[in-house]
C-alpha positions in Angstrom: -17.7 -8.0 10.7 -16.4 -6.4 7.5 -12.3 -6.0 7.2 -12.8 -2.5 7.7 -14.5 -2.9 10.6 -11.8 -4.7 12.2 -9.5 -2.1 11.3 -11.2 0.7 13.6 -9.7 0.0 17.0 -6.7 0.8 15.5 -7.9 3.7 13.4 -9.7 5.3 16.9 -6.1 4.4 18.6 -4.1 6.6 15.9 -6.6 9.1 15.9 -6.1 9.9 19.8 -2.4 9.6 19.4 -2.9 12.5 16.6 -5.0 14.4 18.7 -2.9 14.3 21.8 0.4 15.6 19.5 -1.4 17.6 17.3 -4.4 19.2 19.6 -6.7 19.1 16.2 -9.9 16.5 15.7 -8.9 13.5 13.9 -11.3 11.9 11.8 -11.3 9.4 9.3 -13.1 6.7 7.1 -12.4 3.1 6.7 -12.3 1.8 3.1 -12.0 4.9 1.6 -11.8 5.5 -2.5 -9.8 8.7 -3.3 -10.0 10.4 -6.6 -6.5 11.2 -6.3 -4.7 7.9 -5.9 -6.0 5.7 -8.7 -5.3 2.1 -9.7 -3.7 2.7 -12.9 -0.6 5.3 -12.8 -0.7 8.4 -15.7 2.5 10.1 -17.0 0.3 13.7 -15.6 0.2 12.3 -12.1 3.4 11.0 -11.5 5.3 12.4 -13.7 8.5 13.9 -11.7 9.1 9.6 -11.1 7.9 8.3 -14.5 11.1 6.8 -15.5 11.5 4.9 -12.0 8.2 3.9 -12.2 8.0 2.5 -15.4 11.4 0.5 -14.2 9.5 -1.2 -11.3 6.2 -2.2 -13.6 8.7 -3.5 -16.4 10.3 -5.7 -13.4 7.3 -7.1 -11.8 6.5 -8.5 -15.6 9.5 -10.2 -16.0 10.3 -7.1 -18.5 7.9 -8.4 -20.8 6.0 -5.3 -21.2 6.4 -1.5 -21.4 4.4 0.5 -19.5 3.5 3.3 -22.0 2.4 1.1 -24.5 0.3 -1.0 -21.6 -1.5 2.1 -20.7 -2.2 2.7 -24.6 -4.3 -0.1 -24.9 -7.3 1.9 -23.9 -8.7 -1.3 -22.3 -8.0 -0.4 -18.5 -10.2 0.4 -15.6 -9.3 4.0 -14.2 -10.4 3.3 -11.2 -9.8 4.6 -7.6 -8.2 2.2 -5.1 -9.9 1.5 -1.8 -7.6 2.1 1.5 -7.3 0.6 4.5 -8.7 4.2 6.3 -7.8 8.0 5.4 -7.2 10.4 7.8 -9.3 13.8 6.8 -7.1 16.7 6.8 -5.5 18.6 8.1 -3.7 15.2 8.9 -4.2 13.3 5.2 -2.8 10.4 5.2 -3.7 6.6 4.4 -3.7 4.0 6.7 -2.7 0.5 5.3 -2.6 -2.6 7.6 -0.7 -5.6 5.4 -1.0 -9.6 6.0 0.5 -12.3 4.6 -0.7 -11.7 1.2 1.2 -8.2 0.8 4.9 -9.9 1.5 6.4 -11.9 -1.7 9.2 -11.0 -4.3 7.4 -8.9 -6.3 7.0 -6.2 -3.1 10.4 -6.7 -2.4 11.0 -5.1 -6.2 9.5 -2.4 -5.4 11.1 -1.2 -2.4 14.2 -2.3 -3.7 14.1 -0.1 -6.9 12.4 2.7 -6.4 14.5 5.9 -4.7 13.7 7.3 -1.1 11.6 4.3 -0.1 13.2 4.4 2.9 12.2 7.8 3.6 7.9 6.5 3.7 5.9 5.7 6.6 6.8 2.0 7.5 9.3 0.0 8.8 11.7 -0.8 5.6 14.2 -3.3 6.9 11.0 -5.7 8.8 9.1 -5.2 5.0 11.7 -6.0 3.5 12.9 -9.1 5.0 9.3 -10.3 5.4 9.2 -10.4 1.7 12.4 -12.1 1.0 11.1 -14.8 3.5 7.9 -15.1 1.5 8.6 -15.9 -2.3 4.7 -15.8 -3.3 4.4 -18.9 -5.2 1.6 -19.2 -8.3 -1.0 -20.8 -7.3 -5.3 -20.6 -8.2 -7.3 -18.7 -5.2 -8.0 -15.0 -5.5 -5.6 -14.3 -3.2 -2.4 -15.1 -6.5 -4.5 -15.2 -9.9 -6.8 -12.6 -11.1 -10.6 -13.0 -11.9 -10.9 -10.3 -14.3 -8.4 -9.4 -17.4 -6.3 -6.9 -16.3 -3.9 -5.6 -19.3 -1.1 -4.4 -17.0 -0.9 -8.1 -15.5 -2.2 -10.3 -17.9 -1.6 -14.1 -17.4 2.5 -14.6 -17.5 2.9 -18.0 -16.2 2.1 -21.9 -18.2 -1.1 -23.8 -16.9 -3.3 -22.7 -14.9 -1.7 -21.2 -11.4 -0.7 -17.6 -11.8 0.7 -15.2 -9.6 -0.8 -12.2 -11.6 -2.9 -10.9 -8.5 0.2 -11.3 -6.4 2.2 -9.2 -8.8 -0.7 -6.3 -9.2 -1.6 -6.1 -5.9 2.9 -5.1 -5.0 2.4 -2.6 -7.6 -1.2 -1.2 -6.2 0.3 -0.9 -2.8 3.5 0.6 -4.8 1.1 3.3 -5.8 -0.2 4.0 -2.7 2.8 4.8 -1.2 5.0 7.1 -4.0 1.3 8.5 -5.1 0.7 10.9 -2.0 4.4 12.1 -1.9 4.6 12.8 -5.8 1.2 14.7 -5.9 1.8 16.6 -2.3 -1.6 15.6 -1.8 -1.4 13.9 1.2 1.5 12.7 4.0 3.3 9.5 3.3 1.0 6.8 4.0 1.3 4.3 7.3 1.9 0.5 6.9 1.9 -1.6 9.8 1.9 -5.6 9.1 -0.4 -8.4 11.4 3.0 -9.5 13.3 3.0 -6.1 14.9 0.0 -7.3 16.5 0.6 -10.7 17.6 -0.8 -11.9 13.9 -4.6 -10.9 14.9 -6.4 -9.6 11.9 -9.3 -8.3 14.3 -10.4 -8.6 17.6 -7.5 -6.2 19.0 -6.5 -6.7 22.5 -5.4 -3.9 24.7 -1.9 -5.4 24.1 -2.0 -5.4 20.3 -2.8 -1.6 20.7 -0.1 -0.5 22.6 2.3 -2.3 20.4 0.7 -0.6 17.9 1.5 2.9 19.7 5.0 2.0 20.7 5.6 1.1 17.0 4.1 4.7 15.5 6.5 6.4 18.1 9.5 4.1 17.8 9.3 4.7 13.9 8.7 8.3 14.5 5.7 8.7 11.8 4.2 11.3 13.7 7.0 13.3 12.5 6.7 12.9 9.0 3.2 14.5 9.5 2.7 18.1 8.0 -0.7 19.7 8.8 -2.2 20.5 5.7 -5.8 22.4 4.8 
């Protein structure tokens, strides 16, 4: 079963909860790529946050780099970024499940330095202390060194482990979040991680599902949603 796949229990779970609040058909696609909310950030897109977002990149490179002159290179890939599942409108919003891969220090820089993140769709203190508890050491799977060049997160480390996935995919899911609020083109996006169901990545039991609910209602996301066309 594709990860997607796994993902649409939960997505047919939210999209009754919607439905019940709301009283409007809630559909959605899983692994959706949106035009809107691309890979690589532009100083037209999110522009009323550039400053705070060229903060966050220069941290998660050790301040090795400026982002302006990154983006200058005319080497990058301005490509859309897949999501978890999207929620058609009138609801628009992304729905981003996170494991163990999304918690480390770099993640934690960008909650910690970027204004309002505690205002988004997730729970910030749980996040936030799952990535202190997580450094995200270098190492040479996929899952911590990229297999393609990337100029924003080139190689930064000696030999060969690298942590340069680790540290692209923190600001990818950075994007993600700030990217629907600073455009007005969606509601925040909802991140839930795999401890909120039991550490299953699949196979959802009734049980994961209503901690799943209680969670979407304790956190009051459902709140945060405007109804847009």
């Amino acid at each position: 079963m594709q990860r997607g796949e796994k993902l649409r229990p939960i997505a047919e779970h939210l999209a009754a909860l919607l439905e019940a609040r709301f009283g409007v058909r809630a559909s959605f696609r899983l692994e959706a790529e949106l035009a809107w909310m691309p890979s690589v950030p532009n100083p037209q897109t999110h522009r009323t946050h550039w400053l705070a977002l060229k903060r966050v990149y220069s941290l998660l490179v050790d301040q090795r780099f400026d982002l302006d002159e990154r983006l200058s290179t005319g080497t990058l890939h301005f490509g859309a970024m897949r999501l978890d599942a999207f929620f058609a409108a009138p609801y628009s919003f992304a729905l981003e499940f996170d494991e163990e891969q999304h918690f480390n220090r770099y993640r934690a820089l960008t909650l910690e330095y970027f204004p309002d993140y505690r205002n988004y769709s997730f729970d910030y203190d749980h996040y936030l202390a799952l990535c202190h508890a997580t450094p995200g050491e270098p190492g040479t799977t996929t899952f911590t060194q990229l297999k393609s060049h990337d100029p924003l997160f080139p190689p930064l480390l000696p030999g060969e482990a690298q942590d340069n996935r680790t540290r692209q995919r923190a600001f990818r899911d950075f994007l993600k979040d700030i990217t629907p609020t600073i455009t007005s083109a969606a509601n925040p996006t909802i991140r839930f991680t795999y401890q909120l169901t039991r550490g299953r990545r699949g196979d959802f039991a009734a049980t994961d599902l209503d901690l799943f609910t209680a969670h979407i209602h304790k956190m009051g996301f459902l709140d945060k949603i405007n109804l847009l066309s």
